[in-house]
C-alpha positions, 0 to 999 in steps of 0.5 A, a space after each residue: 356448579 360445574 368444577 373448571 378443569 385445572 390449566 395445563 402446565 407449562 412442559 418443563 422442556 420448553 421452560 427451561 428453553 424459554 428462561 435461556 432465550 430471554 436471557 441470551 436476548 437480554 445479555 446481547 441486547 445489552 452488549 450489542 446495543 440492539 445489534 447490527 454494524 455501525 457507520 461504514 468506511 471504505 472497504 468496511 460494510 454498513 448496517 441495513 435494518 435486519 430482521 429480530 428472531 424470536 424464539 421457538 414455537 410453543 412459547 411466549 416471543 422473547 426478543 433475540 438480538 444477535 449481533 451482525 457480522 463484520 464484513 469488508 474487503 481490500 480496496 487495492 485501487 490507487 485510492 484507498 476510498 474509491 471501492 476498486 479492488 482486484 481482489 475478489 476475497 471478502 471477509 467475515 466475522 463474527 462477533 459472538 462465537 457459536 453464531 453462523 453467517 450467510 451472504 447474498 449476491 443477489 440483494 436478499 433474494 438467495 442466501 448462502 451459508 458462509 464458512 471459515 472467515 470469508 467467501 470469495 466472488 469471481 467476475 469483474 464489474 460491480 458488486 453489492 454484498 449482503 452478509 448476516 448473522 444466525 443462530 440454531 433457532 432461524 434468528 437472523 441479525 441485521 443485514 450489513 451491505 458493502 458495494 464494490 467494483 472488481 477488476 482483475 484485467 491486468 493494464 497493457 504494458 506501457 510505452 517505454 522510450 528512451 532519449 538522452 535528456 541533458 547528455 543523460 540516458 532517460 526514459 519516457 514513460 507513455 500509454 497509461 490508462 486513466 488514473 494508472 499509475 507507474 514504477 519501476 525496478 533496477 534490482 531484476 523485479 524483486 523491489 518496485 519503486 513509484 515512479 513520478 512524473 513521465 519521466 526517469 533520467 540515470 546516472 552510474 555504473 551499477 545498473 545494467 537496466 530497468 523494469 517499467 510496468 503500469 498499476 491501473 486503477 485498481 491496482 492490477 499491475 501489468 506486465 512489465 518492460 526491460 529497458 537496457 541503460 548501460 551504454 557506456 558511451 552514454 553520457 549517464 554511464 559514470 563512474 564516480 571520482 573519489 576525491 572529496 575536492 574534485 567530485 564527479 558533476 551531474 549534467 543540469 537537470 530537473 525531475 528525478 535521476 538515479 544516481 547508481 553506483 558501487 562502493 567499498 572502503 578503498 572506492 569511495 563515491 562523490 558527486 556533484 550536481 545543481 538545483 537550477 534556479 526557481 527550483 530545490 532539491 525535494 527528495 533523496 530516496 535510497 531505491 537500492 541497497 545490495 551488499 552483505 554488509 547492512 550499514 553503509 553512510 551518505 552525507 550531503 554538503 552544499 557548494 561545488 566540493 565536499 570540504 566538510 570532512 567528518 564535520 557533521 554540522 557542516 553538512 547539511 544531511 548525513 546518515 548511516 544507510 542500509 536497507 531499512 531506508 528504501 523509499 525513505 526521503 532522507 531529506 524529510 527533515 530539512 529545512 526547505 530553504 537550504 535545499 534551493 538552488 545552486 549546488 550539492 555534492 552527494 558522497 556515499 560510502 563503505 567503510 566496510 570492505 564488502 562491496 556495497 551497489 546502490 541506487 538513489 532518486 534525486 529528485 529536483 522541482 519547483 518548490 
């Protein structure tokens, strides 16, 4: 009876290879949960089924689940989830170390290899992303997908014109495409404000004028207009009375005002105005602070004087002030009741002798 010849074994230098992929595939099968990347949210891809590797030719297939990449971008528009952004920069990581990366423009049909911590495309319009991990031996991970529009045209500059509202200088702000929005600047374009409404009255003897530019949707700003407001026989131009029984008074208004002034130990400011009837003091935004001294006060009494004194609990806001309180509603915390209709007066203050120049929203509407 012929004798079967004995099996070839199994060449030690693929075994050894063999035993390492089955394990990697178990360790990350294990701690990815079967790979790929989870539910999507804004600005943040979303898993697609992908492919599973296997190992290399000459053993037995072990599964090989690598982990897919985590790819986003920054959505700049003026909503944090409508997938606008002027930023063409994605970016990419990776969830093991060791592992490449590669992304698709084309929806599969080309892959480039990825390097560094992202990749960058050019050219407005929309865009669909694929990226997906790989290792040395052709495994690929599940395909992770994110859709956006790329617009980086900047707006044209808005329309800017100027009355005089209520004996006051203000500007009216037109031209503004579909979903833009605008701010504004009074410190020479280093700070930008939101602006709000379409309009901005002023009131003071601080700023000399003011920057205006439009955002359109997706955030690109325009290019920004100057507009000079300090006329002094413009009823805005005020220089505030510094004695708490006889304020300096705000002509009636609704909207948003600038209050803007200079302050020091000897000057101090105080200033009155009213909340018309139906209405209520919403806001009081601190928008400039210019002074080497970084602690300056404000307080705000209702009624037609500031009687408080240094009584506190007769004001009904006061505060140590400085720049850590741009853009901060200093009445956030008030009960919206006290602040209806009649009058306040405003009084702000350096105890300091550096002088100290200032600007503050004041903003009045209905409830």
């Amino acid at each position: 009876m012929p004798i079967a010849a004995p099996s070839r074994p199994f060449p030690s230098r693929f075994r050894g290879q063999r035993r390492l992929l089955a394990m990697l595939g178990m360790v990350l099968l294990a701690a990815c949960g079967g790979g790929g990347g989870g539910g999507g949210s804004p600005g943040t891809a979303t898993s697609n089924t992908g492919t599973t590797g296997t190992a290399p030719a000459g053993g037995t297939p072990a599964p090989v689940v690598l982990p897919a990449p985590v790819l986003s971008f920054s959505d700049t528009g003026v909503s944090v989830s409508d997938g606008l952004t002027f930023n063409g920069k994605w970016s990419v990581s990776s969830l093991l170390d060791g592992l490449g990366w590669e992304y698709s423009l084309d929806r599969g049909r080309t892959w480039i290899r990825g390097e560094g911590e992202g990749f960058e495309v050019a050219g407005d319009g929309r865009k669909t992303i694929w990226a997906r991990s790989f290792d040395a031996f052709g495994n690929t991970s599940a395909i992770v997908m994110t859709a956006c529009t790329l617009d980086t045209t900047a707006p044209m500059a808005p329309q800017v014109g100027t009355a005089s509202a209520a004996m006051l200088p203000t500007l009216r702000i037109e031209g503004l495409e579909a979903m833009a929005t605008w701010e504004y600047s009074v410190d020479e374009q280093l700070t930008w404000n939101p602006g709000r409404g379409t309009t901005l009255a002023f009131a003071g003897n601080a700023v000399r004028r003011v920057w205006t530019r439009q955002r359109d949707a997706a955030g690109n700003p325009s290019p920004a207009v100057a507009t000079v407001i300090d006329d002094p026989a413009a009823g805005g131009w005020l220089e505030a009375a510094g004695m708490a029984m006889m304020p300096s008074a705000l002509p009636l208004w609704s909207g948003t005002l600038v209050l803007h002034g200079e302050v020091s130990r000897p000057d101090t400011d105080f200033v009155r105005f009213e909340v018309p009837a139906g209405q209520r003091l919403r806001a009081l935004r601190l928008v400039h602070y210019a002074s080497p001294d970084l602690v300056a006060f404000y307080a705000l009494q209702r009624g037609p004087v500031f009687d408080a004194g240094t009584d506190v609990q007769r004001m009904i806001a006061w505060k140590h002030l400085g720049p850590s309180d741009r853009s901060v509603n200093l009445l956030e915390a008030v009960d919206a009741q006290a602040l209806g209709a009649g009058f306040f007066v405003l009084w702000v203050n350096q105890t300091g002798i550096d002088l100290t120049k200032y600007a503050i929203e004041i903003e009045i509407g209905v409830p």
